[in-house]
C-alpha positions in Angstrom: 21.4 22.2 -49.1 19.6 21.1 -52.2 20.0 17.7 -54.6 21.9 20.2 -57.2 24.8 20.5 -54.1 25.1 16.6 -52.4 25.0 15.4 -56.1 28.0 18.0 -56.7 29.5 16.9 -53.7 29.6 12.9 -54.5 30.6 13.7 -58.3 33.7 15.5 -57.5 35.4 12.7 -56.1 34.2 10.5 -58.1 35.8 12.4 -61.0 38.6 13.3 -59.1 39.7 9.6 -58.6 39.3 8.8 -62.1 41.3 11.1 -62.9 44.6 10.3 -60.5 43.7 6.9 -60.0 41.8 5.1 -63.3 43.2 6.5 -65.9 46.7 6.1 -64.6 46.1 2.3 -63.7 44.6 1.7 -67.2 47.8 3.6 -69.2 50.3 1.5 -67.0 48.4 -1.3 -67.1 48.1 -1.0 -71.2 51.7 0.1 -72.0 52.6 -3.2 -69.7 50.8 -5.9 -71.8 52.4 -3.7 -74.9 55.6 -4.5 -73.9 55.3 -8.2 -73.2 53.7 -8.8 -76.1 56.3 -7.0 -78.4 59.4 -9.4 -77.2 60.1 -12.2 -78.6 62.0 -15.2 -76.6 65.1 -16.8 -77.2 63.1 -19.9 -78.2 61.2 -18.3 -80.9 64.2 -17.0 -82.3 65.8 -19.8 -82.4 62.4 -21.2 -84.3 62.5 -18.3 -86.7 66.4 -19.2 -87.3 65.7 -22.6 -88.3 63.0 -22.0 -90.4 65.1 -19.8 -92.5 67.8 -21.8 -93.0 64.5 -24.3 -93.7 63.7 -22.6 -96.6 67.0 -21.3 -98.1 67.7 -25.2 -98.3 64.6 -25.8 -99.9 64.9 -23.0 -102.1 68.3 -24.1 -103.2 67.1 -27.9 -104.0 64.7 -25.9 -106.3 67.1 -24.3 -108.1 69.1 -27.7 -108.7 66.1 -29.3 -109.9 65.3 -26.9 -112.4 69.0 -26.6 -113.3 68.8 -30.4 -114.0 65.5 -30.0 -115.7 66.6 -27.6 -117.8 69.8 -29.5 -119.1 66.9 -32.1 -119.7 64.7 -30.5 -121.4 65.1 -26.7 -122.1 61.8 -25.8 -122.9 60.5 -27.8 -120.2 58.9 -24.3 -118.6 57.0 -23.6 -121.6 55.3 -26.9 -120.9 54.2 -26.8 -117.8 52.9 -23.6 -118.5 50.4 -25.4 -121.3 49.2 -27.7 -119.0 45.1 -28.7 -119.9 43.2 -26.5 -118.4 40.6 -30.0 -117.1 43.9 -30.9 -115.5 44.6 -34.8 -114.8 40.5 -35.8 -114.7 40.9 -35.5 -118.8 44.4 -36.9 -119.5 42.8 -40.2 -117.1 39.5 -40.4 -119.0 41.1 -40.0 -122.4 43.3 -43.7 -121.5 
C-alpha cells in the first residue's frame, strides 16, 4: 500500500464523523442558545410593563404642562424656539 491509500484510509473517517457527528452537534447546539436567548422571562416583562406605563405618565404630565403653559402664554413655543444660539453663558455675562 502506498501514502496516497493509508492517508485515504485515515481521511475517510475523519470526514465521515464530521459529517454525522460535528455538524449535527454544532446545529443543535446553535438552534439551542437561539432559543434561550429569544425568550423573554416573566420578570422582564413585568419590567417592560412598568416602564410603559412609566412613560405614558410622563408623557401625559407633558401634555398638562404645555396645556398650562399655553393658557399662559400662547406663543410660549415660538420662544423657546428663539432661544440665543450662545445659550445661558451670554444671558450670565450680559448681567
Amino acid at each position: 500500500m502506498g501514502e496516497e491509500s493509508i492517508v485515504a484510509l485515515i481521511m475517510a473517517p475523519l470526514i465521515i464523523g464530521m459529517l454525522f457527528i460535528g455538524l449535527p452537534w454544532l446545529i443543535f447546539h446553535y438552534v439551542t442558545k437561539w432559543k434561550t436567548a429569544a425568550t423573554l422571562t416573566r420578570e422582564d416583562e413585568n419590567l417592560l410593563d412598568q416602564l410603559h406605563d412609566t412613560a405614558r405618565r410622563l408623557d401625559d404630565r407633558l401634555d398638562s404642562i404645555e396645556r398650562i403653559l399655553t393658557v399662559d402664554n400662547p406663543n410660549w413655543k415660538m420662544g423657546a424656539l428663539e432661544a440665543p444660539e450662545g445659550g445661558q453663558n451670554e444671558q450670565i455675562s450680559a448681567r
